[in-house]
PDBQT receptor file of N, H, CA, C and O in Angstrom, charges set to zero:
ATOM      1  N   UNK A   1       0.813  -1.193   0.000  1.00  0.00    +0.000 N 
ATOM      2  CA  UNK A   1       0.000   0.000   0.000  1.00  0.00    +0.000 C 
ATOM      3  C   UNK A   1       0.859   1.260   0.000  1.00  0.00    +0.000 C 
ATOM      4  O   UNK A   1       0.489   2.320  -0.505  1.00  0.00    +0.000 OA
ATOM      5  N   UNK A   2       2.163   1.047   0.670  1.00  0.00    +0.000 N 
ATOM      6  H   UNK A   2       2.464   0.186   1.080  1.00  0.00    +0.000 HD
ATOM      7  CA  UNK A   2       2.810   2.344   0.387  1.00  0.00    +0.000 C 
ATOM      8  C   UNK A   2       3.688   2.938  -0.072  1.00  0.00    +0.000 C 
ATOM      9  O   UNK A   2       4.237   4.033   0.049  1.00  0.00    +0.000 OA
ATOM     10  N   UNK A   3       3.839   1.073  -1.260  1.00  0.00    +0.000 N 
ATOM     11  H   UNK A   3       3.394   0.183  -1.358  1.00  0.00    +0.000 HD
ATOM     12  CA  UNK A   3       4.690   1.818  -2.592  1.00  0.00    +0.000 C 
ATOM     13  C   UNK A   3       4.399   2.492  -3.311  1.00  0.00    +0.000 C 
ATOM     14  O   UNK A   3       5.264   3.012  -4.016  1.00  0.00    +0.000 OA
ATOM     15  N   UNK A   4       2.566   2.915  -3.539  1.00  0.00    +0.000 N 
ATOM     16  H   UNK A   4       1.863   2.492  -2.967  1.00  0.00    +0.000 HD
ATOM     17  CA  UNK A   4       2.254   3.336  -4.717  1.00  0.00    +0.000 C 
ATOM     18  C   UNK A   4       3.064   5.419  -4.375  1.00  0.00    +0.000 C 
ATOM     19  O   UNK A   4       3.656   6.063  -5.242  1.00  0.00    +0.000 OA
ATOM     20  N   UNK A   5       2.776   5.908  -2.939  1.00  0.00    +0.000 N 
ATOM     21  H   UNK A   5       2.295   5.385  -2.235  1.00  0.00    +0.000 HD
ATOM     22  CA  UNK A   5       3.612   7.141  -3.428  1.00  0.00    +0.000 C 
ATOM     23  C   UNK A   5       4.799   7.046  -3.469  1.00  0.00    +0.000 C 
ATOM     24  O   UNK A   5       5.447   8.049  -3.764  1.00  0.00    +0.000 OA
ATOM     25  N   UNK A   6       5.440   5.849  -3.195  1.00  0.00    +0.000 N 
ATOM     26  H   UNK A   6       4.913   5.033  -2.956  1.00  0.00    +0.000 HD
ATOM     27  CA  UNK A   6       6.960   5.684  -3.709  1.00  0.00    +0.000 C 
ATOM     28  C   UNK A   6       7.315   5.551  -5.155  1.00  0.00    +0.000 C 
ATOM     29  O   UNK A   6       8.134   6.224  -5.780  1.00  0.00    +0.000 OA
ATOM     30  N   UNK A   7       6.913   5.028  -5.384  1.00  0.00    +0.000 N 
ATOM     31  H   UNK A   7       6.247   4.481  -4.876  1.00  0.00    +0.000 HD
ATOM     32  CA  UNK A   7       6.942   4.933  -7.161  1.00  0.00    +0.000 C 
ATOM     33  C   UNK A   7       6.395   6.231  -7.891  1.00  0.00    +0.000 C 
ATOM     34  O   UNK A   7       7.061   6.516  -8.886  1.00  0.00    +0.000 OA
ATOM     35  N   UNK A   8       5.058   7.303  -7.552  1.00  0.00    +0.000 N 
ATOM     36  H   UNK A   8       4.517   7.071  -6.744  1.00  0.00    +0.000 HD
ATOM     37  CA  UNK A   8       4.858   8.064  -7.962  1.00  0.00    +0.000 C 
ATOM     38  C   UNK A   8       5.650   8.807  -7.960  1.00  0.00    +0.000 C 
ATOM     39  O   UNK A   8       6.364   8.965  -8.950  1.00  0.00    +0.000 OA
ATOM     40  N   UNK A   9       5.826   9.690  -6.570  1.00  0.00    +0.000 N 
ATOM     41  H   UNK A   9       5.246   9.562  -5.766  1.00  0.00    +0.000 HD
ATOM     42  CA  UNK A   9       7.076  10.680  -5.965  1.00  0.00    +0.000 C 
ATOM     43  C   UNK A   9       8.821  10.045  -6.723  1.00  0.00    +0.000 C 
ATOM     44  O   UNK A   9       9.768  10.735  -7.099  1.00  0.00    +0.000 OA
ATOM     45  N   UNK A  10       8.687   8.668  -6.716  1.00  0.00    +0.000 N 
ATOM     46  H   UNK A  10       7.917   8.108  -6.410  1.00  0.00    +0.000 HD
ATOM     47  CA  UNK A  10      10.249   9.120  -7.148  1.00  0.00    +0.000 C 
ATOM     48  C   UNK A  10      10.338   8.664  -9.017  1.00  0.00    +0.000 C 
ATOM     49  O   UNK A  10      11.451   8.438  -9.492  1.00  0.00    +0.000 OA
ATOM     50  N   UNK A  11       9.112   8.578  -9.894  1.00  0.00    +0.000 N 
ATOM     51  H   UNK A  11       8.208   8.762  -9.509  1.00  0.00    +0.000 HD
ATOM     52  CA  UNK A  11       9.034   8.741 -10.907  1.00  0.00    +0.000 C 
ATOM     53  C   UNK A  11       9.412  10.485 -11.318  1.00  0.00    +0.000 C 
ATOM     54  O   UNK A  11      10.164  10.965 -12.167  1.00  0.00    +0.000 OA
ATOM     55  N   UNK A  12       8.463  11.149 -10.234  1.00  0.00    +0.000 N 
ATOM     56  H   UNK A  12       7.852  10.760  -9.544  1.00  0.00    +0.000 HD
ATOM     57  CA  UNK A  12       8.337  12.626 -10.834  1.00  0.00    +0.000 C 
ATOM     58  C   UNK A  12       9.293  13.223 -10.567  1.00  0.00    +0.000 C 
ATOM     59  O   UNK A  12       9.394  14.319 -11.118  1.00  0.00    +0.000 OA
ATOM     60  N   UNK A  13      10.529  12.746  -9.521  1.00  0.00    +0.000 N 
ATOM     61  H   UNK A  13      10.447  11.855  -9.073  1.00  0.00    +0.000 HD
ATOM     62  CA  UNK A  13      11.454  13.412  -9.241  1.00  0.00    +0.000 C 
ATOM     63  C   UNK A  13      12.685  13.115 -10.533  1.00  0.00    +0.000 C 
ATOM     64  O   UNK A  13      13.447  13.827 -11.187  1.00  0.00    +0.000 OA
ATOM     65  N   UNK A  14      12.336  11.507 -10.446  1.00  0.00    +0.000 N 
ATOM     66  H   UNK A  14      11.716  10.929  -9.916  1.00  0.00    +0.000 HD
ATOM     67  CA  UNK A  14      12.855  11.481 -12.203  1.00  0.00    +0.000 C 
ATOM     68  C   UNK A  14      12.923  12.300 -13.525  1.00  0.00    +0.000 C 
ATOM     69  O   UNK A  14      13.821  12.805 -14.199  1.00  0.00    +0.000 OA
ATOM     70  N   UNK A  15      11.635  12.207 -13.588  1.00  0.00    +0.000 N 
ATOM     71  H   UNK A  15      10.905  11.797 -13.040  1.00  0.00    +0.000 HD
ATOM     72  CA  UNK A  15      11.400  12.687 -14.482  1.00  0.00    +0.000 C 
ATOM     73  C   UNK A  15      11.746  14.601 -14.880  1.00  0.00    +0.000 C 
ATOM     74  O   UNK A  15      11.972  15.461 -15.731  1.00  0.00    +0.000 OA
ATOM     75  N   UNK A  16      11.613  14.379 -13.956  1.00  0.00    +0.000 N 
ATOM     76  H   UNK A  16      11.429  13.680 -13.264  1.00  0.00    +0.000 HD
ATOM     77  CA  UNK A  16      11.972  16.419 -13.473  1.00  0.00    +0.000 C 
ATOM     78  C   UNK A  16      13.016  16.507 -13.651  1.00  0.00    +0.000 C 
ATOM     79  O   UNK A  16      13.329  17.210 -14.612  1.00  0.00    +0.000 OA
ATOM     80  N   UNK A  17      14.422  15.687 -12.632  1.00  0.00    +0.000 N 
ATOM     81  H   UNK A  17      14.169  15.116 -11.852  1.00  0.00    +0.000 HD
ATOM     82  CA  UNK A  17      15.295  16.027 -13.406  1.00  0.00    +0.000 C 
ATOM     83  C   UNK A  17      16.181  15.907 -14.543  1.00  0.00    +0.000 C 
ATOM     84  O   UNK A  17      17.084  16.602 -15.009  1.00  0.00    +0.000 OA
ATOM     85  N   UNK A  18      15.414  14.355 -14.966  1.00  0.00    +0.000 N 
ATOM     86  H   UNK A  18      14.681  13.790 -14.588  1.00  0.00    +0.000 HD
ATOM     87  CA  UNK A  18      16.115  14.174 -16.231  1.00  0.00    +0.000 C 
ATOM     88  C   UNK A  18      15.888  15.670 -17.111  1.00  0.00    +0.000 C 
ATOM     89  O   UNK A  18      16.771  16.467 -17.429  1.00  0.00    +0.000 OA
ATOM     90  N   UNK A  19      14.504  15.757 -17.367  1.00  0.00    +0.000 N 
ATOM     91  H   UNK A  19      13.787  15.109 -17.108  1.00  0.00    +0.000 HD
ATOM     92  CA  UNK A  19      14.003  17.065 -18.414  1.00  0.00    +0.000 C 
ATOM     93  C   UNK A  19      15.457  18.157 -18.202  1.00  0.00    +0.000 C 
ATOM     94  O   UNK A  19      16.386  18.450 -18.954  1.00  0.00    +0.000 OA
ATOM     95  N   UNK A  20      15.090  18.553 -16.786  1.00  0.00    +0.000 N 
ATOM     96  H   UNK A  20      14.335  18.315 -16.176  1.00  0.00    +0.000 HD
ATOM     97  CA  UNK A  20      15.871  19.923 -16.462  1.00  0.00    +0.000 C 
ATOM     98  C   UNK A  20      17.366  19.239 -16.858  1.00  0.00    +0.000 C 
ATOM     99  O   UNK A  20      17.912  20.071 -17.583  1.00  0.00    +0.000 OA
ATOM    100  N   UNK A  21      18.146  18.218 -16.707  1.00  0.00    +0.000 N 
ATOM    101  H   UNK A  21      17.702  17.542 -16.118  1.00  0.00    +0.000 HD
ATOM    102  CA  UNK A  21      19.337  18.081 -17.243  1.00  0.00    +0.000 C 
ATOM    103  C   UNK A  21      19.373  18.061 -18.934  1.00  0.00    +0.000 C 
ATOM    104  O   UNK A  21      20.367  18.563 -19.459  1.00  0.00    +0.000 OA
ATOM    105  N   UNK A  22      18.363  17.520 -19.766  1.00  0.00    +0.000 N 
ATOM    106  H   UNK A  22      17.556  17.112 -19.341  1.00  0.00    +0.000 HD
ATOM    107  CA  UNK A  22      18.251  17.389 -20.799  1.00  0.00    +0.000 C 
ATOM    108  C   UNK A  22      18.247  18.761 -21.792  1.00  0.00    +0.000 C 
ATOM    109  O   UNK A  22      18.641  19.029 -22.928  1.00  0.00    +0.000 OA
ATOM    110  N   UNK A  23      17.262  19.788 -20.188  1.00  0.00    +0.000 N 
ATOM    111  H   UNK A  23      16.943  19.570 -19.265  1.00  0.00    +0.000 HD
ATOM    112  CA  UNK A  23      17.158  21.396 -20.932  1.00  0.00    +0.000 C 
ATOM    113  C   UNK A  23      18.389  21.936 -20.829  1.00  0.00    +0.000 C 
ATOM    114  O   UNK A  23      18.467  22.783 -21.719  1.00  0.00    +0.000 OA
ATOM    115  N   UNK A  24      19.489  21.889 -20.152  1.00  0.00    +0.000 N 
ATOM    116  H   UNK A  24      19.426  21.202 -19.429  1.00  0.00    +0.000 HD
ATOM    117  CA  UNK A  24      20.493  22.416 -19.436  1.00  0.00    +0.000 C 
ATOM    118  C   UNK A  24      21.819  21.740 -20.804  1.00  0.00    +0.000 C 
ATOM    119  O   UNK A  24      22.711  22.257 -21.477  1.00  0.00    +0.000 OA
ATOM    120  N   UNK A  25      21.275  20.432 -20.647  1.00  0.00    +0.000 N 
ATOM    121  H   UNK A  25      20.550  20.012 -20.101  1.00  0.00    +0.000 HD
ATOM    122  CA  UNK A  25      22.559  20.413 -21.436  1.00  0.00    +0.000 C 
ATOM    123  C   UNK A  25      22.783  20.792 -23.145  1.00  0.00    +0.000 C 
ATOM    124  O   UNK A  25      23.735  20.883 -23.919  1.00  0.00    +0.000 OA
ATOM    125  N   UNK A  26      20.947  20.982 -23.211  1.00  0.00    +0.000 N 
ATOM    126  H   UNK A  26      20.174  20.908 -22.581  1.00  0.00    +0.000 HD
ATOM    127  CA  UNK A  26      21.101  21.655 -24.841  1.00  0.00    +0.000 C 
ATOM    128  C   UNK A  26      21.060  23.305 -24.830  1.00  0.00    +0.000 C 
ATOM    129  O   UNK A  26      21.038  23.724 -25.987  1.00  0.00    +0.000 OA
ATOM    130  N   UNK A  27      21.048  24.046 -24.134  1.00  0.00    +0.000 N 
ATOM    131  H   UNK A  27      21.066  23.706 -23.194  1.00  0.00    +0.000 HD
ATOM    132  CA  UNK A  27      21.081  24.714 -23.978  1.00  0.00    +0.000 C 
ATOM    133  C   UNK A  27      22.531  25.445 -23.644  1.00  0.00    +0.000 C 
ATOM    134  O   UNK A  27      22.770  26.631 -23.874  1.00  0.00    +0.000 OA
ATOM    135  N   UNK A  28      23.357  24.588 -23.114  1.00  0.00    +0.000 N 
ATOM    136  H   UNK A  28      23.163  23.625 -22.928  1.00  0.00    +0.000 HD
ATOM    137  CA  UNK A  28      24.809  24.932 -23.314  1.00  0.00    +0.000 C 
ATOM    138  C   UNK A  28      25.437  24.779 -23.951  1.00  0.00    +0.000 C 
ATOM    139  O   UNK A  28      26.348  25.601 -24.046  1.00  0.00    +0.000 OA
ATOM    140  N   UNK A  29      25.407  23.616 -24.850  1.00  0.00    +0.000 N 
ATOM    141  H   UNK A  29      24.667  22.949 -24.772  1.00  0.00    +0.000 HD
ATOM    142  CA  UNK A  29      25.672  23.205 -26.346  1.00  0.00    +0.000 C 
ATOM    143  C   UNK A  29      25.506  24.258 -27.448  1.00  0.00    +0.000 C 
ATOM    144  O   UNK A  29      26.332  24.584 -28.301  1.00  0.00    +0.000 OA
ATOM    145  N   UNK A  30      24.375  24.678 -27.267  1.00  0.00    +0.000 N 
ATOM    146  H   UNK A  30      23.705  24.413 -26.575  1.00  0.00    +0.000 HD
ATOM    147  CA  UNK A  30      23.926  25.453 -28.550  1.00  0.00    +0.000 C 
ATOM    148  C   UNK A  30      24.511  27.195 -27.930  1.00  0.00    +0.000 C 
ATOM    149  O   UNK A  30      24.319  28.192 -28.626  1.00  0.00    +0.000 OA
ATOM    150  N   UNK A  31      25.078  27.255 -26.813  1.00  0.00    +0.000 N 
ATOM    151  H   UNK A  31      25.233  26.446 -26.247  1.00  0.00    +0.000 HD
ATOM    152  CA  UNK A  31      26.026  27.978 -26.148  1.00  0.00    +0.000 C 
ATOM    153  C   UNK A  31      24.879  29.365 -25.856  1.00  0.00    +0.000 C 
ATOM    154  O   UNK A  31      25.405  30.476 -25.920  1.00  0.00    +0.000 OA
ATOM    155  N   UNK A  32      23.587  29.325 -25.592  1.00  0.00    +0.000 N 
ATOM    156  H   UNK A  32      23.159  28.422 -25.541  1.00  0.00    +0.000 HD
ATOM    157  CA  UNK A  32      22.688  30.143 -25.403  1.00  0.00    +0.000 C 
ATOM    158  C   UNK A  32      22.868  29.846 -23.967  1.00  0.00    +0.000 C 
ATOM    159  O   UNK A  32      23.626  29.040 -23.428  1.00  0.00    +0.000 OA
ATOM    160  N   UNK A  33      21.669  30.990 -23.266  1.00  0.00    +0.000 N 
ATOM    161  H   UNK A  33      21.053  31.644 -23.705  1.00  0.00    +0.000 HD
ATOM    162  CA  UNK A  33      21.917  31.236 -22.042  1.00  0.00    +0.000 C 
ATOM    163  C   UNK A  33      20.983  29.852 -21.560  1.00  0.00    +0.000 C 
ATOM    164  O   UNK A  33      20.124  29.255 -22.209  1.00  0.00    +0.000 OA
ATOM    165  N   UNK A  34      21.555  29.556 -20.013  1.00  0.00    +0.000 N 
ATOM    166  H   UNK A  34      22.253  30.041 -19.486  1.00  0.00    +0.000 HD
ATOM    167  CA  UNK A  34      20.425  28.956 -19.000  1.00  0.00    +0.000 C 
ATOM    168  C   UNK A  34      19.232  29.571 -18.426  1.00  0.00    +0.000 C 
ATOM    169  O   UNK A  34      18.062  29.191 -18.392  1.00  0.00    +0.000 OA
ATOM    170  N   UNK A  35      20.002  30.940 -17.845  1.00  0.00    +0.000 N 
ATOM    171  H   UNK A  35      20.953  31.248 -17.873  1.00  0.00    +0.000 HD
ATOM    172  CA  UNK A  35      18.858  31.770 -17.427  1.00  0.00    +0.000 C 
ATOM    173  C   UNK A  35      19.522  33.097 -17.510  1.00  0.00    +0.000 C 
ATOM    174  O   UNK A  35      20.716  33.394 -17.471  1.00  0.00    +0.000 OA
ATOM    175  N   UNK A  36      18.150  34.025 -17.669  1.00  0.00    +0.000 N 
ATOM    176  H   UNK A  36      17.180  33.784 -17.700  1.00  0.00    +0.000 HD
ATOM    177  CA  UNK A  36      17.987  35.492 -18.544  1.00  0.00    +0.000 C 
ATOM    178  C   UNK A  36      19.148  36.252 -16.916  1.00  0.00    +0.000 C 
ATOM    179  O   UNK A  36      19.167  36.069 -15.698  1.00  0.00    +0.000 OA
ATOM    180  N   UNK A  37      19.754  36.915 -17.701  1.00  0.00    +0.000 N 
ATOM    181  H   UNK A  37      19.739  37.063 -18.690  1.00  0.00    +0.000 HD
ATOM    182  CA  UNK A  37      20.421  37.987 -16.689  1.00  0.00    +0.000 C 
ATOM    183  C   UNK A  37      21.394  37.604 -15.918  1.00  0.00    +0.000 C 
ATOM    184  O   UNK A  37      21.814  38.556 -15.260  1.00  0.00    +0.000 OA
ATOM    185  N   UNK A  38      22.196  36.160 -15.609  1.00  0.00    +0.000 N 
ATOM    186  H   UNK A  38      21.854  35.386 -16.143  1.00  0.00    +0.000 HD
ATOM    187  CA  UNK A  38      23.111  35.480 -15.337  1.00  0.00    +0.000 C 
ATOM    188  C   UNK A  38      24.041  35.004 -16.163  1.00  0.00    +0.000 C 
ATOM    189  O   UNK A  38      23.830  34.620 -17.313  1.00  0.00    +0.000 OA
ATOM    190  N   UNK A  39      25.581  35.028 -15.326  1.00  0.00    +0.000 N 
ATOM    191  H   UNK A  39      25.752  35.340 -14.391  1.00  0.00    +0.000 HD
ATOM    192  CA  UNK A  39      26.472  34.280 -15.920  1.00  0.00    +0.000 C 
ATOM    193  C   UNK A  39      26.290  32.708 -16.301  1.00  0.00    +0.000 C 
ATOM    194  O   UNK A  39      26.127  31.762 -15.531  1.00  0.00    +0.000 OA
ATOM    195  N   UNK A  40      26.356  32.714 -17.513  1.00  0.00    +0.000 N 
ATOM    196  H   UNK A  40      26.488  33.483 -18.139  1.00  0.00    +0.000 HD
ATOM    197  CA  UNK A  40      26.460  31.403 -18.260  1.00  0.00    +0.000 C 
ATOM    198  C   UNK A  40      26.956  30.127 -17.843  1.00  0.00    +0.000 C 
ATOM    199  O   UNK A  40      26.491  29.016 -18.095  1.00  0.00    +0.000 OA
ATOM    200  N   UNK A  41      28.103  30.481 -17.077  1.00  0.00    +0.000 N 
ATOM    201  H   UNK A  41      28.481  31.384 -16.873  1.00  0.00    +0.000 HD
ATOM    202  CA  UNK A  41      28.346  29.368 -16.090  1.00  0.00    +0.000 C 
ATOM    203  C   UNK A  41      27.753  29.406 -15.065  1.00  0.00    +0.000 C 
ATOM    204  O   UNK A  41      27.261  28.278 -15.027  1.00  0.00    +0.000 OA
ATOM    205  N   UNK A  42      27.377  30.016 -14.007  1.00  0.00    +0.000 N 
ATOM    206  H   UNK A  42      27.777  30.932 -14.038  1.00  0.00    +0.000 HD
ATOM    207  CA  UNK A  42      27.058  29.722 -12.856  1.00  0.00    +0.000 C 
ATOM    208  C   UNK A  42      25.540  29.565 -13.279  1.00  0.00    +0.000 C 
ATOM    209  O   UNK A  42      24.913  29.185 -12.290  1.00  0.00    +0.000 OA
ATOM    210  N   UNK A  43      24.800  29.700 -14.271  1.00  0.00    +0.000 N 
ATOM    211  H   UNK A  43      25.309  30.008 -15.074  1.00  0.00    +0.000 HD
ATOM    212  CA  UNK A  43      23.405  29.339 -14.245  1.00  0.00    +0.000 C 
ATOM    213  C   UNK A  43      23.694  27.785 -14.381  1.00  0.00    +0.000 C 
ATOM    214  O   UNK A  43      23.544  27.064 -13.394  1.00  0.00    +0.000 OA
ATOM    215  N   UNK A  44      24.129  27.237 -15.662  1.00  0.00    +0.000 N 
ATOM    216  H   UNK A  44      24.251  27.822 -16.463  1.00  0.00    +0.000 HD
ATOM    217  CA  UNK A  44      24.727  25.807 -16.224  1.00  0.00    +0.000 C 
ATOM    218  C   UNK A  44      24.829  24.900 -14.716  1.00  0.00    +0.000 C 
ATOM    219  O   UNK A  44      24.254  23.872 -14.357  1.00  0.00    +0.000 OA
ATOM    220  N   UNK A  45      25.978  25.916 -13.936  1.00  0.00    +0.000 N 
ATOM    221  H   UNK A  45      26.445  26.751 -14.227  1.00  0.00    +0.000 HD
ATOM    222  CA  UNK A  45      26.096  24.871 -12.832  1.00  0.00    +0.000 C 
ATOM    223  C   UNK A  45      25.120  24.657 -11.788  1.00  0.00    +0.000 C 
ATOM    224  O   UNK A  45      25.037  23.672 -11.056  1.00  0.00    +0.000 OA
ATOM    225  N   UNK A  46      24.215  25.939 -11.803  1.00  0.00    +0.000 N 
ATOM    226  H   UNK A  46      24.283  26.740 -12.398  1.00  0.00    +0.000 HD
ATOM    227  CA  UNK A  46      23.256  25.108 -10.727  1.00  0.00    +0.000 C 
ATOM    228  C   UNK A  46      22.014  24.543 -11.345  1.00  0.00    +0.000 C 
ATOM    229  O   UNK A  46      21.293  23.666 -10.870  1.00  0.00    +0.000 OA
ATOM    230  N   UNK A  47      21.883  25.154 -12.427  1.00  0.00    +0.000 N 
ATOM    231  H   UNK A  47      22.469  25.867 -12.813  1.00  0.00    +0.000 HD
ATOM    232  CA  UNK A  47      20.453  23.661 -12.910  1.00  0.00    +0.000 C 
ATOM    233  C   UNK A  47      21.547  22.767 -12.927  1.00  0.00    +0.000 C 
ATOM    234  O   UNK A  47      22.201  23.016 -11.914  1.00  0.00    +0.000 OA
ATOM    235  N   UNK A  48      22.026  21.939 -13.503  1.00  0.00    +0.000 N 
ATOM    236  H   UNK A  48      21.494  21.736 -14.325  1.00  0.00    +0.000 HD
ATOM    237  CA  UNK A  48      23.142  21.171 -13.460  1.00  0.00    +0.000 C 
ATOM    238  C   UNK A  48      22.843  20.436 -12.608  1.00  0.00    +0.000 C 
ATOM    239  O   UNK A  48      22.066  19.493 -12.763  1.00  0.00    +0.000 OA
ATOM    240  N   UNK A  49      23.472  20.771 -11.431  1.00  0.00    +0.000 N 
ATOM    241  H   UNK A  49      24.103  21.537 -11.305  1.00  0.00    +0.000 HD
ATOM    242  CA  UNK A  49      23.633  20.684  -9.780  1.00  0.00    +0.000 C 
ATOM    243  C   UNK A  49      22.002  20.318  -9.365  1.00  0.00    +0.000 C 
ATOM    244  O   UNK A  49      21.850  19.304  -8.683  1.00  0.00    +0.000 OA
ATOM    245  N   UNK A  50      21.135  20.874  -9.636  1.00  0.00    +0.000 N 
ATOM    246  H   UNK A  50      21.259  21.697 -10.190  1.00  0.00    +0.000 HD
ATOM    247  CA  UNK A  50      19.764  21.137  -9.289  1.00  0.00    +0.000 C 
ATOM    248  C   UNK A  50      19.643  19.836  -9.561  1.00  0.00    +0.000 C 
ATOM    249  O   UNK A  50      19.489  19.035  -8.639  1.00  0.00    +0.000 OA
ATOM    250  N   UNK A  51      19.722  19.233 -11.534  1.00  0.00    +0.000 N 
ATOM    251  H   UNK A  51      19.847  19.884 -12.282  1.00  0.00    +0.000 HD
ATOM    252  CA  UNK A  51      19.098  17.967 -11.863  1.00  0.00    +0.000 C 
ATOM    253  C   UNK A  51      19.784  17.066 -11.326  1.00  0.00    +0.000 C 
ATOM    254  O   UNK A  51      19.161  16.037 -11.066  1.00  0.00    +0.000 OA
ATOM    255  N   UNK A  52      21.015  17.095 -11.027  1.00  0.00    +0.000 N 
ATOM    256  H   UNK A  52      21.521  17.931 -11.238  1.00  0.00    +0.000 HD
ATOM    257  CA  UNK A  52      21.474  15.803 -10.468  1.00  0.00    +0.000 C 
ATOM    258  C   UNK A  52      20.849  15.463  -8.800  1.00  0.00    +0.000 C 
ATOM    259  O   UNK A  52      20.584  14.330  -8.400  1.00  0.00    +0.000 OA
ATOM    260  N   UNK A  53      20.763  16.204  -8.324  1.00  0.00    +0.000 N 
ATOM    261  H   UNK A  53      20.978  17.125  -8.649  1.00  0.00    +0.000 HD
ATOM    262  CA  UNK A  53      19.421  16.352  -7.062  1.00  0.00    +0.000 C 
ATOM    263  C   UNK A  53      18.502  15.675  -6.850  1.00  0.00    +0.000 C 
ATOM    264  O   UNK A  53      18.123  14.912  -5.961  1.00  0.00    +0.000 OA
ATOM    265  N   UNK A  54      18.082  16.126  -8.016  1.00  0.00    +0.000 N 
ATOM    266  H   UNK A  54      18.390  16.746  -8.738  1.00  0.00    +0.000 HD
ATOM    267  CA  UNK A  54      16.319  15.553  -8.366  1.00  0.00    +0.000 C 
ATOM    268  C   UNK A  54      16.680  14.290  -8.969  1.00  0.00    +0.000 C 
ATOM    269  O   UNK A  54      15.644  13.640  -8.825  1.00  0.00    +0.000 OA
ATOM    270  N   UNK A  55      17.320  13.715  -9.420  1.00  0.00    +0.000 N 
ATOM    271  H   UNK A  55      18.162  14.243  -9.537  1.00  0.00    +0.000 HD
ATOM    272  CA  UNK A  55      17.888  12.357  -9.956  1.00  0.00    +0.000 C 
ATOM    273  C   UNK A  55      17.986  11.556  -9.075  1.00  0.00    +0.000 C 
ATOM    274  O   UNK A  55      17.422  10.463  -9.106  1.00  0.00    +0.000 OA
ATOM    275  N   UNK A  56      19.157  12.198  -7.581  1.00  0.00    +0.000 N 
ATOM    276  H   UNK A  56      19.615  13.087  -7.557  1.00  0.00    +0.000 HD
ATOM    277  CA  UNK A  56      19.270  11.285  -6.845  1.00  0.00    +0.000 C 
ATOM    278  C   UNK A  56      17.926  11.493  -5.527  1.00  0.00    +0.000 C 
ATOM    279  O   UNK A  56      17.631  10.707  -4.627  1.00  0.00    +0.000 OA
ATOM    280  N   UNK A  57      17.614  12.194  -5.699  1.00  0.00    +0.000 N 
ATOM    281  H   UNK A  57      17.855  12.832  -6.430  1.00  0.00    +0.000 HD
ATOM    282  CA  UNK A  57      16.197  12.144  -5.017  1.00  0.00    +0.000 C 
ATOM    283  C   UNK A  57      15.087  10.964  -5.383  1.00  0.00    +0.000 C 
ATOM    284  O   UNK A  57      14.738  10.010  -4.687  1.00  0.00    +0.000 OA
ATOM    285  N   UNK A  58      14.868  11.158  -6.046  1.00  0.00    +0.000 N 
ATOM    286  H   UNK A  58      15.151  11.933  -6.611  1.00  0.00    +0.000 HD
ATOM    287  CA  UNK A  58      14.190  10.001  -7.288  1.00  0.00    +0.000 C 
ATOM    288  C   UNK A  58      14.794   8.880  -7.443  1.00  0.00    +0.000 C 
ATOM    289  O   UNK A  58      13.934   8.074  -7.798  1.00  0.00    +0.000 OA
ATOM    290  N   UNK A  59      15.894   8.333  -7.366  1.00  0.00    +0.000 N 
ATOM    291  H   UNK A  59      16.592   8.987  -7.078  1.00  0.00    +0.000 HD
ATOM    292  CA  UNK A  59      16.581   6.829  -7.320  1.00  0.00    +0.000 C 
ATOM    293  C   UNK A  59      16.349   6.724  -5.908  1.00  0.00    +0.000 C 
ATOM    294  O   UNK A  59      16.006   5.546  -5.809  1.00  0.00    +0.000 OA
ATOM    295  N   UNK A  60      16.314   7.285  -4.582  1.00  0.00    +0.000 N 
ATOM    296  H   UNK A  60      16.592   8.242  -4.662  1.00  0.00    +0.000 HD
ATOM    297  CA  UNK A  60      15.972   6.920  -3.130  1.00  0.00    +0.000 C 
ATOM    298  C   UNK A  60      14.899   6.626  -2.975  1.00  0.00    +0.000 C 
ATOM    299  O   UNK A  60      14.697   5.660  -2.238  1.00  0.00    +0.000 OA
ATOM    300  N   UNK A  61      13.829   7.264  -3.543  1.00  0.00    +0.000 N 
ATOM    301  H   UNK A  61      13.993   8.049  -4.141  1.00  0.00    +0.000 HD
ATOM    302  CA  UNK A  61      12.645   6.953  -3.911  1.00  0.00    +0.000 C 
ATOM    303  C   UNK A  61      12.175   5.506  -4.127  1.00  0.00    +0.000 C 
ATOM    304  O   UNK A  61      11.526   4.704  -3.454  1.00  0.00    +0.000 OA
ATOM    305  N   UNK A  62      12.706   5.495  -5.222  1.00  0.00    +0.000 N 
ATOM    306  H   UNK A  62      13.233   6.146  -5.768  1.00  0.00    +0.000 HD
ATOM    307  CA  UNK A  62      12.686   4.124  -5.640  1.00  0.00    +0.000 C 
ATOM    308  C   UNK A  62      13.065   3.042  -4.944  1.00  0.00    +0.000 C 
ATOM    309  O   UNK A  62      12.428   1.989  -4.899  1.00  0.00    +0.000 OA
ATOM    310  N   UNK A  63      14.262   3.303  -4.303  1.00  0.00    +0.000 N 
ATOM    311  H   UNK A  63      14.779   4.158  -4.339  1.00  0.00    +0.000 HD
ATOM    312  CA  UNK A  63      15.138   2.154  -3.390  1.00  0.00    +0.000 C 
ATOM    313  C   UNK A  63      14.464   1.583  -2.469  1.00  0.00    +0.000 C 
ATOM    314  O   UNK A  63      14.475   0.371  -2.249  1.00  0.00    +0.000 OA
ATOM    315  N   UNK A  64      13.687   2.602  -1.728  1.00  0.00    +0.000 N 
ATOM    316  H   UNK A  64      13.678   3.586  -1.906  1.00  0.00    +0.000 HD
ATOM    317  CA  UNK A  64      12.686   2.822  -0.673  1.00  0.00    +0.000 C 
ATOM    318  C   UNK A  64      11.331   1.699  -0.715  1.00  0.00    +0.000 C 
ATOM    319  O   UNK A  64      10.466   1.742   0.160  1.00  0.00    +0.000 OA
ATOM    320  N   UNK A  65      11.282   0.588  -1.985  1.00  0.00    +0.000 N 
ATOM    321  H   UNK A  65      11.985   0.553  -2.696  1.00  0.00    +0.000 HD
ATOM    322  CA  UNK A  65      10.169  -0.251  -2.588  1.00  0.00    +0.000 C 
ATOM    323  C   UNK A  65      10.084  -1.205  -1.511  1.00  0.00    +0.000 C 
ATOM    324  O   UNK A  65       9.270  -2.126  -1.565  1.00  0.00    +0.000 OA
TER     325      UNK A  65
């Protein structure tokens, strides 16, 4: 009964940060900004930083079955 918010919660934490790493890393590639009005690196590094978060947030999640 109380895997089902385990599996939900650490799907969405998945899923969140895969996206946000996926946005982050094309977005530095194509050498455009991360975010409006910041240095280019230090935005990069904290979504970056942010998705790997939410990644390992979301694999504990899971572990947690």
């Amino acid at each position: 009964m109380e895997s089902g918010p385990a599996i939900f919660s650490g799907m969405v934490f998945c899923l969140f940060g895969g996206g946000l790493l996926a946005w982050t890393v094309t977005r530095a590639r194509q050498h455009r900004p991360v975010a409006q009005g910041v240095s280019p690196v230090a935005s990069a590094t904290v979504a970056g930083l942010a998705a790997m978060i939410f990644l390992a947030l979301g694999a504990w999640c899971l572990t947690r079955l």
